[in-house]
C-alpha positions as CSV (number, residue, x, y, z in Angstrom):
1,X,3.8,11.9,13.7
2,X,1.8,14.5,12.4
3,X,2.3,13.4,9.1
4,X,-0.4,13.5,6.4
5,X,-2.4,10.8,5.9
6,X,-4.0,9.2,2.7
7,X,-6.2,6.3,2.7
8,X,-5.3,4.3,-0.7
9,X,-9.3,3.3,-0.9
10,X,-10.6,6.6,-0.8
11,X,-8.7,7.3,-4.5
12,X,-10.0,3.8,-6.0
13,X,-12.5,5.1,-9.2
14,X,-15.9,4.5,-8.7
15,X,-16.2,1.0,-10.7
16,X,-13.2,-0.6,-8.6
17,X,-15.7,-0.2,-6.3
18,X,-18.4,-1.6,-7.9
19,X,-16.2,-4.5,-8.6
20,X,-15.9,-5.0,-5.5
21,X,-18.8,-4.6,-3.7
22,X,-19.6,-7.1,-5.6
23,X,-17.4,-9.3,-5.1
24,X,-15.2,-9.2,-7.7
25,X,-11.5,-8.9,-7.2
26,X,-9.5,-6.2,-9.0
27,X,-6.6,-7.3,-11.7
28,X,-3.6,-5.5,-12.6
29,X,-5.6,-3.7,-14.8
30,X,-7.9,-2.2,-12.5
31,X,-4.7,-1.3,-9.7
32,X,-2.3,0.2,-12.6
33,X,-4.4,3.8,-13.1
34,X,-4.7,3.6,-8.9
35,X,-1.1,3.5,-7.8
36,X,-0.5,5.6,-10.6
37,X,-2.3,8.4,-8.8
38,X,-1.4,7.3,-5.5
39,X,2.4,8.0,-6.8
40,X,1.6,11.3,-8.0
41,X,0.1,11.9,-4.9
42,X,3.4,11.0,-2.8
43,X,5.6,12.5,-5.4
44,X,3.7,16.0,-4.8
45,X,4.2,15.5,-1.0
46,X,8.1,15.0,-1.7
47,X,7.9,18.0,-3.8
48,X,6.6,20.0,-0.9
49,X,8.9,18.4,1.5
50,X,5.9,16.9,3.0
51,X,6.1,13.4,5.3
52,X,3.0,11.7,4.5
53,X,1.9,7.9,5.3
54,X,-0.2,6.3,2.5
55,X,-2.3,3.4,4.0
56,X,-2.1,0.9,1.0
57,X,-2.6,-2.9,-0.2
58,X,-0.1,-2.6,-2.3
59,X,0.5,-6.7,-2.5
60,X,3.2,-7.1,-5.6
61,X,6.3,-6.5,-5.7
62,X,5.3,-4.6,-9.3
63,X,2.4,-2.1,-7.1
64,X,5.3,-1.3,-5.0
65,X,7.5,-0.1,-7.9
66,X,4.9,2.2,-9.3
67,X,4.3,3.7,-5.8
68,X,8.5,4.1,-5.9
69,X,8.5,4.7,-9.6
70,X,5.4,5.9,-11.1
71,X,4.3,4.3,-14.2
72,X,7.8,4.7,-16.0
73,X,8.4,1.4,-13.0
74,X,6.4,-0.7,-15.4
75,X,7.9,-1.0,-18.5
76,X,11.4,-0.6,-17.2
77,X,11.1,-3.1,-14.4
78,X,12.9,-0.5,-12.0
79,X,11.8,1.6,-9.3
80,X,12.9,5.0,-10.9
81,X,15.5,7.0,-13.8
82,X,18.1,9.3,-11.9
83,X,17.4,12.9,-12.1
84,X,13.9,15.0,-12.4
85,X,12.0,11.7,-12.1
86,X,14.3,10.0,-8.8
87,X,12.4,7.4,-7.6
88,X,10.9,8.4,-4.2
89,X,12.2,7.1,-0.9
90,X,9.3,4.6,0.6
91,X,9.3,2.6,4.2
92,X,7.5,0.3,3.1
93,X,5.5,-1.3,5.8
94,X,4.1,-5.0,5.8
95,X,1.4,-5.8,8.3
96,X,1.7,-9.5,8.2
97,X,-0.9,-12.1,10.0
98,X,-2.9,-14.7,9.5
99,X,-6.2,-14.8,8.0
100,X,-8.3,-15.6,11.0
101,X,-6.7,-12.5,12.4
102,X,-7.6,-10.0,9.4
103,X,-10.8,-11.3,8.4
104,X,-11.7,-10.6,12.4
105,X,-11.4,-7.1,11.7
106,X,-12.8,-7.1,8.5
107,X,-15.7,-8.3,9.3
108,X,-15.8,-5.5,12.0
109,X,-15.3,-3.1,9.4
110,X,-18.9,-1.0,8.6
111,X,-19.4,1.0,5.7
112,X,-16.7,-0.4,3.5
113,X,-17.1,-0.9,-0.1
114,X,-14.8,-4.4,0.0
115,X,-16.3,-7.6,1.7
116,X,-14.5,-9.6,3.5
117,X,-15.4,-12.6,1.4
118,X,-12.3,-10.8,-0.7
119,X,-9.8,-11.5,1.7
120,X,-8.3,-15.0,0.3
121,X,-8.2,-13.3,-3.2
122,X,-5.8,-10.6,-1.5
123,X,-3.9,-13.2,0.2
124,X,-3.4,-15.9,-3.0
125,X,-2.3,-12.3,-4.9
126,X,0.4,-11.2,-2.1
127,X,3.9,-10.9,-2.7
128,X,5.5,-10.4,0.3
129,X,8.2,-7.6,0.4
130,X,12.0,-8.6,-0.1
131,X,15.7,-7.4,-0.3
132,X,16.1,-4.9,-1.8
133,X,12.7,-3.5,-1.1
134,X,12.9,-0.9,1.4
135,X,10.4,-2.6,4.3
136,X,9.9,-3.5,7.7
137,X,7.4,-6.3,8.3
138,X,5.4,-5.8,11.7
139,X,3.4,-8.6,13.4
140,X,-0.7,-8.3,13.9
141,X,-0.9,-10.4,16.7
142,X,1.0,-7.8,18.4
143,X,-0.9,-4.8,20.4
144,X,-1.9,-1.5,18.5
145,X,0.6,0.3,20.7
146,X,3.5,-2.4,19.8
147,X,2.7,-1.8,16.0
148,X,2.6,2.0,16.1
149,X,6.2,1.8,19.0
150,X,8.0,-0.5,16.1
151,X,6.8,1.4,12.9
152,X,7.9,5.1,14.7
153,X,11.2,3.1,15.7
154,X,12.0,2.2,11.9
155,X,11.0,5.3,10.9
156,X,13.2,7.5,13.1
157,X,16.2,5.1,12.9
158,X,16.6,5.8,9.0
């Protein structure tokens, strides 16, 4: 697409790391200050006029609204205030699977800070997205090309 591209686990601080390298998984707390950033991060694309793609576990339906929203989404429970502070416009894309699946690849994975031993703690803290979340939801199981063929087709039909 020729998009930028952020990696949401390159901006986690250095002791949501720690947490979980060792194991730990990360609260509401430790996400909040994250997608914080990570909205900032989007916003100033949008300011620019800038398509980007922000690879994210963003599992509630509250991490979504602060990616949208910024941290104003948290106490009001909405995705954005009209004017200056618009919530931004997110295709929000849920790569749903099963477990076997993902902790396949995980366990492929070098070099990464999160073990897969994590995996159930993402999955018991996942809330799928829903109407009226803007979202596709895009099968695993399928190919890498069928993935990438059905996200560009949401994307380009609006």
């Amino acid at each position: 697409l020729g998009w930028r591209f952020y990696d949401a686990d390159d901006y986690h601080s250095p002791e949501n790391k720690k947490k979980m390298a060792e194991g730990i998984p990360l609260n509401d707390e430790d996400r909040i200050p994250w997608l914080c950033a990570l909205h900032d991060i989007l916003r100033r694309e949008d300011a620019s006029r800038q398509d980007a793609i922000l690879a994210c576990s963003a599992l509630k339906k509250m991490y979504r609204r602060v990616l949208v929203g910024g941290a104003s989404a948290i106490e009001s429970n909405q995705p954005g205030q009209p004017g200056e502070n618009a919530a931004l416009k997110i295709l929000f894309v849920h790569l749903d699977g099963p477990m076997d699946i993902i902790a396949g690849r995980l366990e492929k994975r070098r070099g990464h800070f999160m073990p897969p031993g994590l995996l159930k703690s993402q999955f018991d803290t996942l809330e799928p997205p829903s109407a009226p979340e803007n979202f596709i939801t895009v099968s695993l199981e399928k190919s890498l090309p069928e993935i990438v063929l059905e996200i560009e087709s949401a994307i380009f039909q609006g």
